[in-house]
C-alpha positions in Angstrom: -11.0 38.3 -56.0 -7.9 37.1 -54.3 -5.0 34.6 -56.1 -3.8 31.9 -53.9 -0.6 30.8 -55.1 1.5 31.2 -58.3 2.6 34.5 -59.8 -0.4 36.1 -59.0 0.7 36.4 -54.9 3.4 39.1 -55.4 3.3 42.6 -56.6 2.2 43.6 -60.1 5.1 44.6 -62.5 4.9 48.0 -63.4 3.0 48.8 -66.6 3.9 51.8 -69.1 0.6 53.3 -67.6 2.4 53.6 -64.1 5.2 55.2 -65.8 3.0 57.3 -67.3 1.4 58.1 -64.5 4.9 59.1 -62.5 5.8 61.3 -65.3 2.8 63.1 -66.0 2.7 62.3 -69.7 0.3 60.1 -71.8 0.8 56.1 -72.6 1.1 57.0 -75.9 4.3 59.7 -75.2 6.1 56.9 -73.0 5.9 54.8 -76.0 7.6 57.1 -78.2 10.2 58.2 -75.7 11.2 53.7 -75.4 11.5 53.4 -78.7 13.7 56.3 -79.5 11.2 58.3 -81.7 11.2 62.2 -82.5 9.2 64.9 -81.8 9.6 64.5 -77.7 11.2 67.1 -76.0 14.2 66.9 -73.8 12.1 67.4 -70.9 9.7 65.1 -71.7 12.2 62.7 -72.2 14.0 63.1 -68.7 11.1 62.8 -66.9 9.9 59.5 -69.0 13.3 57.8 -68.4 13.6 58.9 -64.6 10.3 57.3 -63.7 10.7 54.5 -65.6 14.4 54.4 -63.9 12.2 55.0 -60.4 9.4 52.3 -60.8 12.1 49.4 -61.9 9.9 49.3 -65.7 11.2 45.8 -67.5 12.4 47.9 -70.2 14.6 50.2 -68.1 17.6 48.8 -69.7 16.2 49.9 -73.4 15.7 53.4 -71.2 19.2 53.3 -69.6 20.4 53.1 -73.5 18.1 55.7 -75.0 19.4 58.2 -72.1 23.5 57.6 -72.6 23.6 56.8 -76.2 24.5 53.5 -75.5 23.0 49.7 -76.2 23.4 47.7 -73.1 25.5 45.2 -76.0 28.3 43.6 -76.5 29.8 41.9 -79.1 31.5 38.9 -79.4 34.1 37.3 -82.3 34.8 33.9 -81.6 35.9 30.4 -83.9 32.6 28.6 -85.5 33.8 25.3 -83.3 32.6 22.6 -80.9 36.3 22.7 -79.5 35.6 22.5 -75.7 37.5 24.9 -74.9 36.6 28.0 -76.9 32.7 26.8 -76.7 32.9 26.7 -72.8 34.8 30.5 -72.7 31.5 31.3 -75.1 29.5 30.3 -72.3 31.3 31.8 -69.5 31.6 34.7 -71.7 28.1 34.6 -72.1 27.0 34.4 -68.6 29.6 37.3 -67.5 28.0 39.7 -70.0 24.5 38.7 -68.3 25.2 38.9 -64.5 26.4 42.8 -66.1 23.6 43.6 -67.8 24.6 43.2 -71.1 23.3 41.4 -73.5 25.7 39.2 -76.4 25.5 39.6 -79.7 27.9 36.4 -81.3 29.6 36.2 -84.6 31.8 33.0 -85.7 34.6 33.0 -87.9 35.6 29.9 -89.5 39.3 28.8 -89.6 41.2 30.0 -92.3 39.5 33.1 -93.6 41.7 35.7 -93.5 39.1 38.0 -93.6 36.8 36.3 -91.2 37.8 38.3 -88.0 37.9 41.7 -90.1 34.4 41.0 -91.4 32.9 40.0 -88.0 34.0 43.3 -86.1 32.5 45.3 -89.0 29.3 43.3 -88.4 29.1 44.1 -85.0 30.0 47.6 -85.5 27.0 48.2 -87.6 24.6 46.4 -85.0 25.7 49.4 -82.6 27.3 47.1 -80.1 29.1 49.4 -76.9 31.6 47.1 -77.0 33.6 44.2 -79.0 35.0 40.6 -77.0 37.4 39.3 -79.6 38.1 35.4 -78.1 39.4 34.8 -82.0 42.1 31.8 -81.2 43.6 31.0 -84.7 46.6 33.1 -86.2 45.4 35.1 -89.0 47.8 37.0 -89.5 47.9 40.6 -89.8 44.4 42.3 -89.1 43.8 46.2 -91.0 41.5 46.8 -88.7 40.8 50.3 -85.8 37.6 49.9 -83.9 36.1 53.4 -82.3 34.4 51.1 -79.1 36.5 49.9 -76.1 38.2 45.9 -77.4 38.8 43.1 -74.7 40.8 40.3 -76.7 41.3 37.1 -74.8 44.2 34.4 -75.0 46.0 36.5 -78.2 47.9 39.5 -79.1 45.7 42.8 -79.8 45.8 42.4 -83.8 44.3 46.0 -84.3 44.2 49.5 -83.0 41.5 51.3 -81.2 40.7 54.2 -78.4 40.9 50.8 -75.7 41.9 47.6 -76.4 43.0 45.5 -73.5 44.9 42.2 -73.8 44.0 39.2 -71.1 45.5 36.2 -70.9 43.9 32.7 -70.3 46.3 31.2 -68.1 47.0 28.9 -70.4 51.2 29.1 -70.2 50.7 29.1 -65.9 48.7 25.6 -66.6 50.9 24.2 -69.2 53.9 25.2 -66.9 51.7 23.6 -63.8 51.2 20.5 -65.5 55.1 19.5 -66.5 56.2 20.7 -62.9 54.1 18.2 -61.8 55.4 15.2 -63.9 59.1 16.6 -62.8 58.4 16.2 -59.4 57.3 13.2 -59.1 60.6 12.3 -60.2 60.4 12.2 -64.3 63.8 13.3 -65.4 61.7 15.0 -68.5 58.7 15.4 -70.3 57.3 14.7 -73.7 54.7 17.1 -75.3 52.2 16.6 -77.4 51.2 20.2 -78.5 48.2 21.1 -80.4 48.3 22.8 -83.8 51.0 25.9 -83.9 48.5 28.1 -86.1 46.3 28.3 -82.2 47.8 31.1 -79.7 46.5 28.6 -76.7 48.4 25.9 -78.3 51.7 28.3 -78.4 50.9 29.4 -74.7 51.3 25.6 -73.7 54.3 24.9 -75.5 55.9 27.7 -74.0 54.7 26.9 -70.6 56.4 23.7 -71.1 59.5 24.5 -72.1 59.7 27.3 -69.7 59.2 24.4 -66.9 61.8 22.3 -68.3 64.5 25.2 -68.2 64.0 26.4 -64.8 65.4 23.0 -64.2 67.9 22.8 -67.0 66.2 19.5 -68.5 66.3 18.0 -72.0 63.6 19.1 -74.0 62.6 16.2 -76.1 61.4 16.6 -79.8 57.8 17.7 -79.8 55.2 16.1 -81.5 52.4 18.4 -82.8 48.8 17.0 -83.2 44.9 18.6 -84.2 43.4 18.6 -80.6 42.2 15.1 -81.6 41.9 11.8 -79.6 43.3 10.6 -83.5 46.1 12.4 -83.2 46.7 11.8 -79.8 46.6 8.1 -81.0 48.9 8.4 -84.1 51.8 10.5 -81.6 51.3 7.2 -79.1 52.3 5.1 -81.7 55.5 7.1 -82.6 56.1 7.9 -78.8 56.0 4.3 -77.9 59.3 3.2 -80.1 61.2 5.7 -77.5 63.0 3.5 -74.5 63.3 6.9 -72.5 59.7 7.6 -72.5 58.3 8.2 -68.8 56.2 11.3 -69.1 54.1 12.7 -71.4 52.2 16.3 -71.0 49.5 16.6 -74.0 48.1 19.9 -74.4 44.4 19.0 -74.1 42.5 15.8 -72.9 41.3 14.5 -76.1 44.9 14.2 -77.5 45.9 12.8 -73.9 43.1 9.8 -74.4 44.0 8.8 -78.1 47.7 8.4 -76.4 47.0 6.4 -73.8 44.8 4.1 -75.9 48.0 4.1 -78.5 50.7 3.6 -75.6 48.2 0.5 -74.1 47.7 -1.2 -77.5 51.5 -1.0 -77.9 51.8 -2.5 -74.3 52.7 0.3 -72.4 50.5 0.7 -69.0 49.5 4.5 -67.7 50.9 5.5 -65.1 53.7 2.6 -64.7 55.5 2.6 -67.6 54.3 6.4 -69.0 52.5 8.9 -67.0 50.6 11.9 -69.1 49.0 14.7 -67.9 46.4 16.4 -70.2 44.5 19.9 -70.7 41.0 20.9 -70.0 39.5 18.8 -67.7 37.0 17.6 -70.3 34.0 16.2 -68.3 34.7 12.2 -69.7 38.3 13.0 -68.5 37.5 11.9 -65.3 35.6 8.3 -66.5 38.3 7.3 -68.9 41.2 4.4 -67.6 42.9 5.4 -65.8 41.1 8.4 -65.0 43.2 11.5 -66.4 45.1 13.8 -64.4 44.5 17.3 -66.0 44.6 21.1 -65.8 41.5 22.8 -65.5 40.5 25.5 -67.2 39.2 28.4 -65.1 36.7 29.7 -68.0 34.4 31.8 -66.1 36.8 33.1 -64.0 38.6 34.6 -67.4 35.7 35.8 -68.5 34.5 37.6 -65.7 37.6 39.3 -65.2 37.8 40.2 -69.0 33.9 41.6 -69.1 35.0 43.4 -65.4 37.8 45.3 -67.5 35.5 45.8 -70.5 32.5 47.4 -69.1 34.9 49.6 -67.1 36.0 51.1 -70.7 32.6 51.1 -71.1 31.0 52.9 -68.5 33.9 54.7 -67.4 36.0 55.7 -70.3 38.1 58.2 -68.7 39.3 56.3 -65.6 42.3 53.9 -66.3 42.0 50.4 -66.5 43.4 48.1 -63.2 46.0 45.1 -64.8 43.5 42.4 -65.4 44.1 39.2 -62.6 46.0 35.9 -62.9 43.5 33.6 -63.8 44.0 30.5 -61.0 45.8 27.8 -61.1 44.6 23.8 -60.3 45.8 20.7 -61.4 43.5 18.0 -60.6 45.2 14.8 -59.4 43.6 11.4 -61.2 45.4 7.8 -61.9 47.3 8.6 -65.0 50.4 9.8 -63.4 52.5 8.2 -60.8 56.9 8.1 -59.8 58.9 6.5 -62.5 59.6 2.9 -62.8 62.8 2.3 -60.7 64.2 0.9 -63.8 64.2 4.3 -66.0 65.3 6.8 -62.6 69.2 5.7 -62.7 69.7 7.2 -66.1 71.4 10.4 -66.6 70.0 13.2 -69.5 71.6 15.5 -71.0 70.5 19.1 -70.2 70.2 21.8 -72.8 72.4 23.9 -70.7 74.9 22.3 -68.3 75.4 19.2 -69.8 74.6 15.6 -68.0 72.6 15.4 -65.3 71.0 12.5 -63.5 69.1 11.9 -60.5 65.4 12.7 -59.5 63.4 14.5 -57.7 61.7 12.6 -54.7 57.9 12.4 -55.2 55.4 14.4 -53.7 54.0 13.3 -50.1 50.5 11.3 -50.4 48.6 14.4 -49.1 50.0 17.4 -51.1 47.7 19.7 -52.0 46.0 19.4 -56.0 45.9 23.2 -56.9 48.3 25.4 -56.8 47.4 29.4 -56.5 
C-alpha cells in the first residue's frame, strides 16, 4: 500500500532493529549499549555506537554521550525574574545551546540568597551537566565555590575558580555609552541618569558607560538618581527631576523606568522631546507604541549568547585548544520621537565641567539622515 501525503511520503527513521542490523548484534544488546548498562564489551559497544552514528538513529546524541563520557548538557544559573532582560538572554541562551546540540538544564536563584548561586552550581553538578552558563546578575558577594567543568559567566565578574571559566560581556557599558553620545550630540550640554539598582552588574555597566561618555567630553555629571527597573520609579525620579531648570536630557537605564519618567515629566508639564529628551534601555516591545515613541538601545541578546555558548562548547569539546577573546557584542540605537535638539532657550548656558572648568556651547545636531546603529 502506498501513502499519499503527510509523513508517511519520506523515508522511514531508522529503528534500533536497523542498528542492530548494521552492527551485527541483537535488539536487545543495542538497548543495553543506549542506556549505559554493563556487561557489553568494548567491542560491542564501538560497533553499536558507530552504526547508530552511521544510520543518523534519533538517539545518536544519547550515543555521542555514552561514547565520550559526556551529556550533550548544559547548565544554566540565572535570576528567578520576569525582568525583560535577563528572561530574553534565557531565551537566546536557550536557543544557542539548541542550534549546538545541547540541551539546557535551568536553575533560578532568587535575589538575596547568598547562597542561592552556590547552591544552584552544586545542583547542576550532580545532574552531570558538561558545562555550567552562569547569567547570575545580582552582586552576591563573595562566592566559595571551584567547579571541575568548563564556566561561561555573562555580564559579571567570574566569582569562582575552575579548570575554564571565561568572562563575556553584554555590551551593556558600549550601549549605555551609545545612548548619552547621542543626547550630547544633538546638542544637550549634559545628561541626567536614571540608573537601575547598584546591587545589578548591568546596572553598574550603564552607569559607567555614562559617565565614561560624559568625560570624553569633559561634561558635568549631574547627580544620579537610582531607581528598581520600574516604570514607578521611573515616575517618582520624574517628579524630583522635573524641579531642575537645567533639565534637557535624560538617559534611563532601561525602558520601563524611561516611561514612568516621561509620564511624571508630562503630568508636571514638561513635553518629550521639547522641553526633556530621554533615551531608554532595552527596546522593550511596547517601547515603540508608547508617546512619543521611545528612542532606545537595543539589546543584542542572541547575539551574546551565541557567542558565549561558541566559547563554551569550545571548552567543551576541545579542552586543550585555547580559547579566541569572545566578540563585541554590536551596537544600535534605535531612533524614535523622544529625543530631539535642545530648546533654543536652555543652549546659551554655560556648565561647569568636572575637569576644565566652564564650558558652554553645543554640539550642532546630527543631519536628518544619519545612520541609527552604530558598529
Amino acid at each position: 500500500m502506498t501513502r499519499v501525503g503527510g509523513r508517511g511520503t519520506g523515508p522511514a527513521a531508522p529503528r534500533s532493529v536497523d542498528v542492530a542490523r548494521l552492527a551485527g548484534v541483537s535488539q536487545k544488546t543495542v538497548s543495553r549499549v543506549l542506556n549505559g548498562e554493563r556487561y557489553v564489551s568494548d567491542e560491542v559497544r564501538r560497533r553499536v555506537l558507530e552504526a547508530a552514528e552511521e544510520l543518523g538513529y534519533r538517539l545518536n546524541n544519547a550515543a555521542r554521550a555514552l561514547a565520550s563520557g559526556r551529556t550533550r548538557s548544559i547548565g544554566v544559573v540565572t535570576l528567578g525574574t520576569a525582568l525583560y532582560g535577563p528572561a530574553s538572554l534565557l531565551i537566546g541562551i536557550e536557543r544557542a545551546a539548541r542550534d549546538a546540540g545541547y540541551a539546557l538544564r535551568v536553575v533560578n536563584t532568587l535575589e538575596g540568597d547568598p547562597g542561592g548561586v552556590v547552591g544552584a552550581v552544586e545542583s547542576l553538578l550532580e545532574q552531570g551537566v558538561d558545562g555550567i552558563v552562569v547569567s547570575e546578575p545580582i552582586d552576591e558577594g563573595a562566592v566559595s565555590l571551584s567547579v571541575d567543568v568548563p564556566v561561561l559567566v555573562l555580564g559579571a565578574p567570574a566569582a569562582f575558580g575552575g579548570p575554564r571559566v571565561v568572562a563575556a560581556g553584554v555590551g551593556a557599558e558600549l550601549l549605555a555609552r551609545a545612548a548619552t553620545e547621542h543626547l550630547l550630540d544633538l546638542g544637550h550640554v549634559t545628561v541626567h541618569h536614571l540608573a537601575g539598582p547598584q546591587r545589578w552588574f548591568a546596572a553598574r555597566d550603564r552607569l559607567h558607560g555614562w559617565r565614561a561618555a560624559l568625560t570624553a567630553r569633559d561634561r558635568e555629571q549631574p547627580p544620579v538618581i537610582e531607581g528598581d527597573w520600574s516604570a514607578a520609579s521611573g515616575y517618582a525620579a520624574g517628579r524630583e527631576l522635573a524641579h531642575d531648570s537645567s533639565l534637557t536630557a535624560v538617559f534611563a537605564a532601561n525602558d520601563d523606568m524611561a516611561i514612568g519618567l516621561i509620564r511624571a515629566l508630562a503630568d508636571a508639564g514638561l513635553r518629550v522631546p521639547d522641553d526633556v529628551s530621554v533615551v531608554g534601555f532595552d527596546d522593550i516591545p511596547v517601547s515603540a507604541y508608547v508617546t512619543p515613541p521611545l528612542t532606545t538601545v537595543r539589546q543584542p541578546f542572541d547575539a551574546v549568547a551565541h557567542d558565549g555558548l561558541r566559547l563554551l562548547v569550545q571548552a567543551i569539546e576541545k579542552p586543550d585548544v585555547e580559547l579566541p577573546p569572545p566578540n563585541d557584542p554590536p551596537v544600535e540605537l534605535v531612533l524614535r520621537a523622544s529625543t530631539a535638539p535642545p530648546s533654543p532657550r536652555k543652549t546659551g548656558r554655560s556648565t561647569r565641567s568636572t575637569a576644565s572648568g566652564p564650558r558652554g556651547g553645543a554640539h550642532a545636531p546630527p543631519a536628518a539622515d544619519e545612520a541609527s546603529s552604530t558598529d
